[in-house]
N, CA, C and O atoms as a DFTB+ gen file, in Angstrom:
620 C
 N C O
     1  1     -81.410      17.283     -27.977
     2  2     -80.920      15.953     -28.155
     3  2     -79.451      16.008     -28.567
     4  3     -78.932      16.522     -29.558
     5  1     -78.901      15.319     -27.506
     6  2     -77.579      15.446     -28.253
     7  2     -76.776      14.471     -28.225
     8  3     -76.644      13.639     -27.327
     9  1     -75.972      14.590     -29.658
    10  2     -75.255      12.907     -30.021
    11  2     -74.295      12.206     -28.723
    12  3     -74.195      10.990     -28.564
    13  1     -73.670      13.168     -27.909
    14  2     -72.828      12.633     -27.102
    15  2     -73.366      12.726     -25.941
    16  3     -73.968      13.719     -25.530
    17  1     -73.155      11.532     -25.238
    18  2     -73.597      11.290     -24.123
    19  2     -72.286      11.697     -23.100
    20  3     -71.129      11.430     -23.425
    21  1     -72.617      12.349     -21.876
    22  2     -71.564      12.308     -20.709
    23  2     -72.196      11.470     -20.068
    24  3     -73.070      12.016     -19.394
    25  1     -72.163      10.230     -19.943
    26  2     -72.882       8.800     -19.203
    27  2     -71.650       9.398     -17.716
    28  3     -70.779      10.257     -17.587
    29  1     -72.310       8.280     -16.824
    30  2     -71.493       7.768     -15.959
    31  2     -70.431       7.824     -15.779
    32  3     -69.783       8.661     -16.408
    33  1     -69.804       6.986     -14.871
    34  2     -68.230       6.920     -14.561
    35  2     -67.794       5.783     -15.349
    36  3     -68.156       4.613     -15.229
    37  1     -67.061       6.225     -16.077
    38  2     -66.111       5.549     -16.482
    39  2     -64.757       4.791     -15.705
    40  3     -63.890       5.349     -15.033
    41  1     -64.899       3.185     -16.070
    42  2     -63.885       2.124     -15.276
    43  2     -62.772       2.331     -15.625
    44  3     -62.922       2.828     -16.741
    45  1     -60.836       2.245     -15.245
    46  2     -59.935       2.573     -15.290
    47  2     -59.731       1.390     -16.947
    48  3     -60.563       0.484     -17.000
    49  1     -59.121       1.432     -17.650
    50  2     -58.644       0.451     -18.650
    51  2     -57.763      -0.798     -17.595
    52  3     -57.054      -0.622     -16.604
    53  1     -58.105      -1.854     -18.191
    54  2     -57.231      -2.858     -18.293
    55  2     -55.736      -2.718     -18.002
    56  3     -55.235      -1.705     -18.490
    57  1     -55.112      -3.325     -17.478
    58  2     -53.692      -3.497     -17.617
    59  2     -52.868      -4.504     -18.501
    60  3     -52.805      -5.649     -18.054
    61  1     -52.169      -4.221     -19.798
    62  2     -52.448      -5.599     -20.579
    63  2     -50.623      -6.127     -20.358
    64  3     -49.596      -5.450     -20.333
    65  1     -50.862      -7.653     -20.225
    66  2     -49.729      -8.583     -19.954
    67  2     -48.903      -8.714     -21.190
    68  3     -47.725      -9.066     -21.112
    69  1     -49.378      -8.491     -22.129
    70  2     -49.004      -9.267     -23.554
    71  2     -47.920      -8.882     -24.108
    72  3     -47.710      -9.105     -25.300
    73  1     -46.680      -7.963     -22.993
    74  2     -45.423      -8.079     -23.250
    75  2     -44.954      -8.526     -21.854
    76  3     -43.794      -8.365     -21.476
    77  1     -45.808      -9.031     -21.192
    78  2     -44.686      -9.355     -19.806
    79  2     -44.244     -10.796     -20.427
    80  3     -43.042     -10.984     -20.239
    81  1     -44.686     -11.527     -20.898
    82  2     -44.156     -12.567     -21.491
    83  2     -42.762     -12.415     -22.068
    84  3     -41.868     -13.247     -21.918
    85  1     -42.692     -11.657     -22.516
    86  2     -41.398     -11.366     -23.429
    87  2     -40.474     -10.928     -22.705
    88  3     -39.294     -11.043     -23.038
    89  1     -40.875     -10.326     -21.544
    90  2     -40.081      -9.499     -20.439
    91  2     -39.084     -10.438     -20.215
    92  3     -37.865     -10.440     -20.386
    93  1     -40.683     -12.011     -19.379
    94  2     -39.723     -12.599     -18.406
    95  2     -39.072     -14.160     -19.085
    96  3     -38.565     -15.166     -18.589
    97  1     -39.417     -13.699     -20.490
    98  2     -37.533     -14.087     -21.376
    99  2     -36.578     -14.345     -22.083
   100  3     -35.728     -15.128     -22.509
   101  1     -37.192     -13.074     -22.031
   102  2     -35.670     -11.848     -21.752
   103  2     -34.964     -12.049     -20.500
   104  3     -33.749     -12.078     -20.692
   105  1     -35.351     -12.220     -19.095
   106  2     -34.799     -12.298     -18.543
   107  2     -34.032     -13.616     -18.129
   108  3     -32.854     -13.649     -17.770
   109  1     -34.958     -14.789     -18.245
   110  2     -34.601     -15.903     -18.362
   111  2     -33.628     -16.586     -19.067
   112  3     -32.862     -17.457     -18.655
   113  1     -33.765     -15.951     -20.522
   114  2     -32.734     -15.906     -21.224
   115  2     -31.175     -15.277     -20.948
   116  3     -30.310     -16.116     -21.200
   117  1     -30.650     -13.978     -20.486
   118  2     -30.189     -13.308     -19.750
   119  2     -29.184     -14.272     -18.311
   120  3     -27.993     -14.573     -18.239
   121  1     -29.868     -14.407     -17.753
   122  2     -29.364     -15.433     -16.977
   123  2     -29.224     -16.632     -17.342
   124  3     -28.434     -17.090     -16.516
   125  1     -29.503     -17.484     -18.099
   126  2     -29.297     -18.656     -18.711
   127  2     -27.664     -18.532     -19.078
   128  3     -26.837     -19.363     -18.704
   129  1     -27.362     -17.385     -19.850
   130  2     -26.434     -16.953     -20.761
   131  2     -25.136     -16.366     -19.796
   132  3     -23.962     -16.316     -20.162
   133  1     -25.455     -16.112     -19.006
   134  2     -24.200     -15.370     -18.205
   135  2     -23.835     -16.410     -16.644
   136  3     -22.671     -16.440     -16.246
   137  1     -24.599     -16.958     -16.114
   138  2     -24.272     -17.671     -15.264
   139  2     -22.944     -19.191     -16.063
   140  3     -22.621     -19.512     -17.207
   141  1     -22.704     -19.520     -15.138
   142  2     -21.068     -20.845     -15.367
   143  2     -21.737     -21.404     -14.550
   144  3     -22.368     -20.773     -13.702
   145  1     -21.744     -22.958     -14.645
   146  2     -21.821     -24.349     -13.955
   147  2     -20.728     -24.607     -13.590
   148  3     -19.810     -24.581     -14.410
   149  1     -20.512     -24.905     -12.371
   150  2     -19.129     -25.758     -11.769
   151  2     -19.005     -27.013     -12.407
   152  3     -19.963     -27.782     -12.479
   153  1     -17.650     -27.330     -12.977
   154  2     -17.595     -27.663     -13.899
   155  2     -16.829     -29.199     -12.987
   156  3     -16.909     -30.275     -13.579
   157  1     -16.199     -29.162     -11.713
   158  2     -15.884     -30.402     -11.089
   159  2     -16.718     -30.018      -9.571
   160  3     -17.088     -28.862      -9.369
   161  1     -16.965     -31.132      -8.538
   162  2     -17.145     -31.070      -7.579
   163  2     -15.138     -31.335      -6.373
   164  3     -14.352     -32.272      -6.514
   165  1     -15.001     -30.215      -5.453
   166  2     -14.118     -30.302      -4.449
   167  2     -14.240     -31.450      -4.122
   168  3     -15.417     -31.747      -3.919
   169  1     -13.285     -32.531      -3.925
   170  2     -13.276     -33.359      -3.358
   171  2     -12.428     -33.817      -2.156
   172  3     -12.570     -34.844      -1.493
   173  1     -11.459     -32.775      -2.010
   174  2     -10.316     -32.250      -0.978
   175  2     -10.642     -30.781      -0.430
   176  3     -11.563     -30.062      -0.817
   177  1      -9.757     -30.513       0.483
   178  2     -10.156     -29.326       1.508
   179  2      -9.042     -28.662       0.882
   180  3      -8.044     -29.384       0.861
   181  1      -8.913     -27.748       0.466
   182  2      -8.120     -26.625      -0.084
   183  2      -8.123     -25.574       0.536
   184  3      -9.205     -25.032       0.312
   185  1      -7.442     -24.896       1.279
   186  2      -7.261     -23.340       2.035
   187  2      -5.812     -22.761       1.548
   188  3      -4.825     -22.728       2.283
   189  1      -5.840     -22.302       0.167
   190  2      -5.131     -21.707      -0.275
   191  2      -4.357     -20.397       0.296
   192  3      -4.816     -19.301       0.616
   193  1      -2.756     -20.988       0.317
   194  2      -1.691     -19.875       0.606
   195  2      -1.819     -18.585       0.378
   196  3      -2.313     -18.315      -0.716
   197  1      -1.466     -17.492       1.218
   198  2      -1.217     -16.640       1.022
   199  2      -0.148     -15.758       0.041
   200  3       1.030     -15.700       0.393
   201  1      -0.574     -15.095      -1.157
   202  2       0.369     -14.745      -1.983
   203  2       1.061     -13.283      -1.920
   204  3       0.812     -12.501      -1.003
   205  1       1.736     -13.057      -2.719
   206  2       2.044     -11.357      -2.723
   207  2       1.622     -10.823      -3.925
   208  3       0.882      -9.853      -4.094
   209  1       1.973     -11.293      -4.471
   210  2       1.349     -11.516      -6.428
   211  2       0.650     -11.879      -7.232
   212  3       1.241     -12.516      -8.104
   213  1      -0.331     -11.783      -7.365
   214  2      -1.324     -12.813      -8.325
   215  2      -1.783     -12.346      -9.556
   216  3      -2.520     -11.363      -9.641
   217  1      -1.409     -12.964     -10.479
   218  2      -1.470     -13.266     -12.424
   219  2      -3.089     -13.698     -12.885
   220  3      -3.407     -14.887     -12.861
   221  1      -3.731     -13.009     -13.158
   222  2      -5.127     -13.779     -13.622
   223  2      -5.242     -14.448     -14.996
   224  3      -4.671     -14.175     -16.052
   225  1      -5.987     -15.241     -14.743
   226  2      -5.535     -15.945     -15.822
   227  2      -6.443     -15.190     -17.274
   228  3      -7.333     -14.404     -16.949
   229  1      -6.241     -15.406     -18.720
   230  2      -6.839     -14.435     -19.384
   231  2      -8.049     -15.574     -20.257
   232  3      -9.093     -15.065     -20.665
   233  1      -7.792     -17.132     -20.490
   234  2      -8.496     -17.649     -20.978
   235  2      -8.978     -18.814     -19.756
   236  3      -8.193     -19.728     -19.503
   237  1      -9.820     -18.757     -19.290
   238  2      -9.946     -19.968     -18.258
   239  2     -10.021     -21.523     -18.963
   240  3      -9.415     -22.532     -18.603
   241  1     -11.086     -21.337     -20.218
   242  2     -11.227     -22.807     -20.262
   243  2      -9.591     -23.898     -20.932
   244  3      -9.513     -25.090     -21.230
   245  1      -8.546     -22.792     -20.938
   246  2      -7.625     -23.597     -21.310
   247  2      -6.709     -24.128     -19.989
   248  3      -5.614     -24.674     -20.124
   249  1      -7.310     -23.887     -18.787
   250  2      -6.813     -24.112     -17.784
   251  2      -7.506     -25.549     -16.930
   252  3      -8.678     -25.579     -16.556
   253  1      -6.801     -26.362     -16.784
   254  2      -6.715     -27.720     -16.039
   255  2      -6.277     -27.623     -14.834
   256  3      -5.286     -26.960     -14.526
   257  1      -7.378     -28.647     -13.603
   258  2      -6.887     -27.614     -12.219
   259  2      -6.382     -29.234     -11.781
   260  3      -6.798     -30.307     -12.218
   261  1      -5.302     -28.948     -10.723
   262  2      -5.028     -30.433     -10.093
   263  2      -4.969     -29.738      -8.493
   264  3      -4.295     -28.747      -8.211
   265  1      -5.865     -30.530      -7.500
   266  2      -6.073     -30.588      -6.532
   267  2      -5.558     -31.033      -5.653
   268  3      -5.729     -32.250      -5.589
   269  1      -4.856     -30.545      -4.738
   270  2      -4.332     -31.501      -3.796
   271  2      -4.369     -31.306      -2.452
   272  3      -4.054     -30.141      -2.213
   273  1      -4.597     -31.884      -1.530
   274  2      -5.176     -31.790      -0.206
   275  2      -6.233     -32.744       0.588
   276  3      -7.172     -33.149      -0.097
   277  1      -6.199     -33.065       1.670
   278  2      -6.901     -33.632       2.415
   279  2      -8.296     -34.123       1.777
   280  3      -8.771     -33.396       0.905
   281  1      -8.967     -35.249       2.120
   282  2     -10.093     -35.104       1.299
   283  2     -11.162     -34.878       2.506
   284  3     -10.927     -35.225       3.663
   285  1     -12.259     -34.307       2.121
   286  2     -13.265     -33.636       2.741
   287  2     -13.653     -34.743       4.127
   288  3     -13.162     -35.856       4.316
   289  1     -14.579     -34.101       4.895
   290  2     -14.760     -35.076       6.025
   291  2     -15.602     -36.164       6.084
   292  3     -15.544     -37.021       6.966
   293  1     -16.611     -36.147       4.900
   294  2     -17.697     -37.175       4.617
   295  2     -16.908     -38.592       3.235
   296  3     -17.430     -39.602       2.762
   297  1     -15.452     -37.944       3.011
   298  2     -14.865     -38.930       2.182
   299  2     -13.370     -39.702       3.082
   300  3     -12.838     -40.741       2.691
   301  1     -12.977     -39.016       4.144
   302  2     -11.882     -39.228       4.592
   303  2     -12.308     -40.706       5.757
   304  3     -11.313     -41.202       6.286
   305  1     -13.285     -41.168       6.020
   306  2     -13.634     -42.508       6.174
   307  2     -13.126     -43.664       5.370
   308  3     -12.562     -44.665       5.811
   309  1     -13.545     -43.241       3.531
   310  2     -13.038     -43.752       3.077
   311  2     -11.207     -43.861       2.356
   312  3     -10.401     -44.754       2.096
   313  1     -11.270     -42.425       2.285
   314  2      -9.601     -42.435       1.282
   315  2      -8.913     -41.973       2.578
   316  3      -7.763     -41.647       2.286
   317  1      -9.104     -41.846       3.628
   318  2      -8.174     -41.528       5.014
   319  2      -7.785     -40.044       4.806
   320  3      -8.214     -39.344       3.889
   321  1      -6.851     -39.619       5.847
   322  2      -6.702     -38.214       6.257
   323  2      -5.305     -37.716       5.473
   324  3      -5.147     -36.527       5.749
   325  1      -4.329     -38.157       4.672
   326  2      -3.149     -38.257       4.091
   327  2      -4.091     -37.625       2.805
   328  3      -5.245     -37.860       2.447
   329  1      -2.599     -36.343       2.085
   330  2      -3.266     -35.689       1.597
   331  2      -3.078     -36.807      -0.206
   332  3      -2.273     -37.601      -0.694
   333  1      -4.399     -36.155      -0.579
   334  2      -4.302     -37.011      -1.910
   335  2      -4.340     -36.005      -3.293
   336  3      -4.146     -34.799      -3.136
   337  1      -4.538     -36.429      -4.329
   338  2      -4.304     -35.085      -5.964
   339  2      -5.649     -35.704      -6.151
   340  3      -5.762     -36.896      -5.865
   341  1      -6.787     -34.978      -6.640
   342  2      -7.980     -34.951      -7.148
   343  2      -7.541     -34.519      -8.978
   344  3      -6.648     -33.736      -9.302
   345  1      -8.260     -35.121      -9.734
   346  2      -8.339     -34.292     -11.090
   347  2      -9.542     -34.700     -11.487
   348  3      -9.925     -35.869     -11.428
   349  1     -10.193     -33.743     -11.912
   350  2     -11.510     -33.619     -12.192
   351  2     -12.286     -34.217     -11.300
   352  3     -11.925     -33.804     -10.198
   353  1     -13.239     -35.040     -11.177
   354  2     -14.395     -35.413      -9.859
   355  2     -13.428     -36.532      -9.492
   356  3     -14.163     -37.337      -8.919
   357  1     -11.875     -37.171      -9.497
   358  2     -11.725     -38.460      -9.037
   359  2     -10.190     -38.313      -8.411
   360  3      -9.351     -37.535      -8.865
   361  1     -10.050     -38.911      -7.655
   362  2      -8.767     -39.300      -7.235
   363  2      -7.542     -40.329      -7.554
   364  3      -7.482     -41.472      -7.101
   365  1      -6.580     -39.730      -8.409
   366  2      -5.535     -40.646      -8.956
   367  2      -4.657     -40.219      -8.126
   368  3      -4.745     -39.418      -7.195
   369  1      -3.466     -41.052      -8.698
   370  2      -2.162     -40.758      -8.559
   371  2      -1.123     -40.154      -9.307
   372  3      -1.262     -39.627     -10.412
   373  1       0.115     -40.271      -8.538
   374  2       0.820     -39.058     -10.070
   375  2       1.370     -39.938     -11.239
   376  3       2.236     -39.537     -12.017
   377  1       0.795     -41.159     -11.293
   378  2       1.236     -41.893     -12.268
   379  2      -0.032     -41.261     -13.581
   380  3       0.185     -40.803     -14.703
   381  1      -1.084     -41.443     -12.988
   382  2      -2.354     -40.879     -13.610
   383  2      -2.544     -39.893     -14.333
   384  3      -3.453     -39.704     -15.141
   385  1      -1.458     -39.070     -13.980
   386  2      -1.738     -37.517     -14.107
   387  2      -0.825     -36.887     -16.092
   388  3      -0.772     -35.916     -16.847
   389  1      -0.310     -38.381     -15.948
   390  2      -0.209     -37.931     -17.905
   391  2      -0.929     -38.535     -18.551
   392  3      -0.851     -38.274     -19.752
   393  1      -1.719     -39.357     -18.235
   394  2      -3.308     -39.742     -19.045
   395  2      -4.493     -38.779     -19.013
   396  3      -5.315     -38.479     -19.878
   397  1      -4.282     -38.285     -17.419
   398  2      -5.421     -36.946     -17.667
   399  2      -4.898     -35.852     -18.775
   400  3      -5.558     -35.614     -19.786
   401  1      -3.717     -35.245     -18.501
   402  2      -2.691     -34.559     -19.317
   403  2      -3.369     -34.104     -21.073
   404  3      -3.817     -33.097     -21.623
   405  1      -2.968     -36.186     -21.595
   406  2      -3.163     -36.397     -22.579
   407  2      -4.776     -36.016     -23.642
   408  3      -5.020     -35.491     -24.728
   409  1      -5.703     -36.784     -22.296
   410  2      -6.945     -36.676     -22.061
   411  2      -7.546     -34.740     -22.199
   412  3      -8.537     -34.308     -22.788
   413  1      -6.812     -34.209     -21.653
   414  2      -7.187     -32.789     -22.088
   415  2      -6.810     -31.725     -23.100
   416  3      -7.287     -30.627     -23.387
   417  1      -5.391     -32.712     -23.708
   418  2      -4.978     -31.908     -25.005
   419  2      -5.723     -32.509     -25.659
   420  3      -5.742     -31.924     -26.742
   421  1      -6.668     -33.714     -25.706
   422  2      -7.176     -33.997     -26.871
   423  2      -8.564     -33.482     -26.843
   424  3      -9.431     -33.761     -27.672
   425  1      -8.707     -32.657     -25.748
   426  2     -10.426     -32.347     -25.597
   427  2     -10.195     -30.482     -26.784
   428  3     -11.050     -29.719     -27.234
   429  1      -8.745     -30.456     -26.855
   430  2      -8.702     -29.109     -26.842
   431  2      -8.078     -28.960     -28.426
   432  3      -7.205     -29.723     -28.838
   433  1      -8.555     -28.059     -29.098
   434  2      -8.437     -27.412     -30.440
   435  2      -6.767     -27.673     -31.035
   436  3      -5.873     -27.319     -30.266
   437  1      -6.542     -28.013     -31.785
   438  2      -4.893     -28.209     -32.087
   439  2      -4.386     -26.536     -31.734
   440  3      -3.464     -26.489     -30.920
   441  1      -4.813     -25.369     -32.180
   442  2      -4.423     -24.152     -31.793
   443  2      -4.412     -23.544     -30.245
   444  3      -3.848     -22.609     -29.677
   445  1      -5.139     -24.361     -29.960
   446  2      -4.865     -23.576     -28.726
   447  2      -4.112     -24.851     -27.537
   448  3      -4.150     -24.654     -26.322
   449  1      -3.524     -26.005     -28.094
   450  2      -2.891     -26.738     -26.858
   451  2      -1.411     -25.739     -26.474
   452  3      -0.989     -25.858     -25.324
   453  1      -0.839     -25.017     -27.192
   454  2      -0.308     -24.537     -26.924
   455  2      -0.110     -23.543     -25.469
   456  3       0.607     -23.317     -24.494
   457  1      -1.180     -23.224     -26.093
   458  2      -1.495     -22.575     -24.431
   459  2      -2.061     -23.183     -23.458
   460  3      -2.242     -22.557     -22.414
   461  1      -2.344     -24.114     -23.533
   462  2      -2.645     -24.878     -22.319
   463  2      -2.076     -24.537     -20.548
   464  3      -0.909     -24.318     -20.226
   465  1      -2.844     -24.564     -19.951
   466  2      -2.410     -23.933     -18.912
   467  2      -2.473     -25.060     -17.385
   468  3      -3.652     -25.415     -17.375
   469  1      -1.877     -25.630     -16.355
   470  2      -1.771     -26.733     -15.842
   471  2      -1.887     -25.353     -14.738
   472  3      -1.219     -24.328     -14.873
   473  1      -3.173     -25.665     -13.328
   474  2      -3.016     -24.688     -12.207
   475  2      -3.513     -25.811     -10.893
   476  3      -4.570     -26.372     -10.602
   477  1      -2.337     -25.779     -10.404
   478  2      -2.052     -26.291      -8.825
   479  2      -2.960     -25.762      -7.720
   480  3      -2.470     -24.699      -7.337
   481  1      -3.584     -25.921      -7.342
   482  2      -4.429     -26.188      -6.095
   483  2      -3.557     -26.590      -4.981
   484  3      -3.404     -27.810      -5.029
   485  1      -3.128     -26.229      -4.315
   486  2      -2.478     -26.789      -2.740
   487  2      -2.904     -26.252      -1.785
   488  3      -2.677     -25.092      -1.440
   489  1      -3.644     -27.131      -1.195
   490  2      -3.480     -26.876       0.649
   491  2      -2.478     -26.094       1.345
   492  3      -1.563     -26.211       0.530
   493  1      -2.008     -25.383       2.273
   494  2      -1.413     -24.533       2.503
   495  2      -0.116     -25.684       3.812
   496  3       1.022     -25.536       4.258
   497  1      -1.010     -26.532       3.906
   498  2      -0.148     -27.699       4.923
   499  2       0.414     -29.083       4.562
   500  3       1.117     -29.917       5.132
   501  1      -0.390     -28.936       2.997
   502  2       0.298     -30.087       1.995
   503  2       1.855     -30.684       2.082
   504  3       2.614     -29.721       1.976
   505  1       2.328     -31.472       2.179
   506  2       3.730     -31.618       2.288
   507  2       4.336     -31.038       0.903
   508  3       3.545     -30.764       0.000
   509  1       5.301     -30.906       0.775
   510  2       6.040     -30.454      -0.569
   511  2       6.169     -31.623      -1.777
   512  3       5.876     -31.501      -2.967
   513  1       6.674     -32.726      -1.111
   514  2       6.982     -34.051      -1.811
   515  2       5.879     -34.551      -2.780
   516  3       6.116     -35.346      -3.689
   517  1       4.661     -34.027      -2.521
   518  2       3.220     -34.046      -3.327
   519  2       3.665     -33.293      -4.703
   520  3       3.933     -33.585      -5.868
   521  1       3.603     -32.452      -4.086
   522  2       4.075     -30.702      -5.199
   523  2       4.974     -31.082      -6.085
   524  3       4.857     -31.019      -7.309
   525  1       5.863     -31.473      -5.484
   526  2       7.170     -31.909      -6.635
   527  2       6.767     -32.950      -7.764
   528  3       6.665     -32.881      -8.989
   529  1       6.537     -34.189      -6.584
   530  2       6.027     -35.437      -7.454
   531  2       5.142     -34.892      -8.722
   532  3       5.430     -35.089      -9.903
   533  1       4.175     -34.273      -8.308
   534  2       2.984     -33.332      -9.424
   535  2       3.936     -32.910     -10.456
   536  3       4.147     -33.549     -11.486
   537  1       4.569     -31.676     -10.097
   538  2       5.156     -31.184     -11.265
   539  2       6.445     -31.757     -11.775
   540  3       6.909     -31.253     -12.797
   541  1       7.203     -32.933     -11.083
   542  2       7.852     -33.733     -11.654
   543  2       6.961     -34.500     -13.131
   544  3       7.355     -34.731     -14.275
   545  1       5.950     -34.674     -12.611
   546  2       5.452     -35.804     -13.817
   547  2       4.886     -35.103     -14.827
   548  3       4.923     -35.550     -15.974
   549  1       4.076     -33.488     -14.425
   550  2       4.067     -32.456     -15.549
   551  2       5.284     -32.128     -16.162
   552  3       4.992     -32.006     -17.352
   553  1       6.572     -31.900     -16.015
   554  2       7.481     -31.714     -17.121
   555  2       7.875     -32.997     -17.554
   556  3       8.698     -32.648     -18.400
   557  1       7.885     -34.229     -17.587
   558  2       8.169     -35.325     -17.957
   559  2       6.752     -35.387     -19.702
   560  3       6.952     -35.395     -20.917
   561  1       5.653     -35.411     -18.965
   562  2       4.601     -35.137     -20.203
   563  2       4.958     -33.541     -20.698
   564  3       3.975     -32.925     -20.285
   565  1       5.411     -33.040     -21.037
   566  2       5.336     -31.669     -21.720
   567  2       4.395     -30.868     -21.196
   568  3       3.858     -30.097     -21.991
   569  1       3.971     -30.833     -19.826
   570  2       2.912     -29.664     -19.240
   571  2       3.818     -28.553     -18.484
   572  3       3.913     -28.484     -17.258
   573  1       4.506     -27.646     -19.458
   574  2       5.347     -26.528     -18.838
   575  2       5.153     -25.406     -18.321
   576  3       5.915     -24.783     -17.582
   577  1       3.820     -25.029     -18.806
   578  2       3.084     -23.735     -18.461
   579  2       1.938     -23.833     -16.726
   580  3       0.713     -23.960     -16.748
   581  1       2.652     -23.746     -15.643
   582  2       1.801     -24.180     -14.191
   583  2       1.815     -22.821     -13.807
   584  3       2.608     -21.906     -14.030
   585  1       0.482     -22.921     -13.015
   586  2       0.258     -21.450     -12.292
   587  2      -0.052     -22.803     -10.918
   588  3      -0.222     -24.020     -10.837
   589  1       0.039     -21.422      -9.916
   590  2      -0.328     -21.909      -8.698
   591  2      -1.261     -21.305      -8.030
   592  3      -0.940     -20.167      -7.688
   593  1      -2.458     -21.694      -7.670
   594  2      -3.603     -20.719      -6.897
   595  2      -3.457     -20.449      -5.532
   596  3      -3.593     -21.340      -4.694
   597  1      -3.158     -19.139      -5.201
   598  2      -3.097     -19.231      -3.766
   599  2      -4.266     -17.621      -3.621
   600  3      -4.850     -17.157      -4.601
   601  1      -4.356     -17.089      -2.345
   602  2      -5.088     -16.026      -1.967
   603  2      -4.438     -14.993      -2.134
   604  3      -3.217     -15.143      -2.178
   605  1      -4.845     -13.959      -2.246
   606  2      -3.927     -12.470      -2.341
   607  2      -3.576     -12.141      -0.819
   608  3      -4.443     -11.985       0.041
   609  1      -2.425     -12.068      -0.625
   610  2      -2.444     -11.432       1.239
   611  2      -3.535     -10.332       1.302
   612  3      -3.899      -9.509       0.462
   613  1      -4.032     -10.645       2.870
   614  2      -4.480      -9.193       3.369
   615  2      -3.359      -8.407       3.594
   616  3      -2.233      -8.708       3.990
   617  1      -4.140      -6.750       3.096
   618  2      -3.158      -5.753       2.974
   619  2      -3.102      -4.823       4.688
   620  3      -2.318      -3.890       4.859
């Protein structure tokens, strides 16, 4: 007689879940955390110039983008084919453009308006007289610091 039995076959164990929970988030979390929301919708066609040089910028959210170019083909019914300045989801003018100005030094920390950063968007077929007008009315409001976005040439 003996205490231990060699029975049968023995079934494989279980596979237990009770950290996949935690796995998936962790992962959820993870991506939550590292992905950016577009923060305006295009409302103009932009095909940015070809550059030789390009400066990256080192803080983005102190950067304000002004758009300018044609507006897309499902809006140009309404605002026509003449190129227009977008800022943020809407279309002003350059009279507009030191209320937005104002409107974003006040969204922004007294320390850091300093750095505030004003970056041009142009169409590559934009007339110039846009461009100017723009940064005519940025140095009139104190917006001195402009970058301009264009593409890096192919090499």
């Amino acid at each position: 007689m003996s205490k231990f039995k060699k029975g049968g076959k023995k079934g494989m164990p279980a596979i237990t879940t009770s950290s996949l929970s935690d796995i998936v988030f962790m992962l959820l979390f993870f991506f939550m955390v590292t992905t950016t929301m577009r923060e305006t919708e295009n409302k103009v066609e932009v095909k940015l110039p070809e550059a030789t040089e390009v400066a990256k910028l080192e803080r983005k959210d102190l950067t304000s983008y002004i758009n300018i170019g044609t507006p897309v083909r499902h809006l140009q019914a309404q605002y026509g084919n003449d190129a227009r300045i977008q800022l943020n989801d809407s279309f002003k003018t350059v009279d507009e453009i030191r209320d937005f100005i104002a409107a974003e030094r006040d969204a922004m920390s007294e320390g850091d308006r300093q750095f505030m950063t004003v970056a041009i968007r142009a169409d590559e077929n934009t007339r110039m007289g846009i461009v100017t007008d723009v940064k005519q009315e940025l140095r009139r409001c104190s917006a001195l610091k402009i970058m301009y976005s264009a593409r890096k040439a192919a090499e």
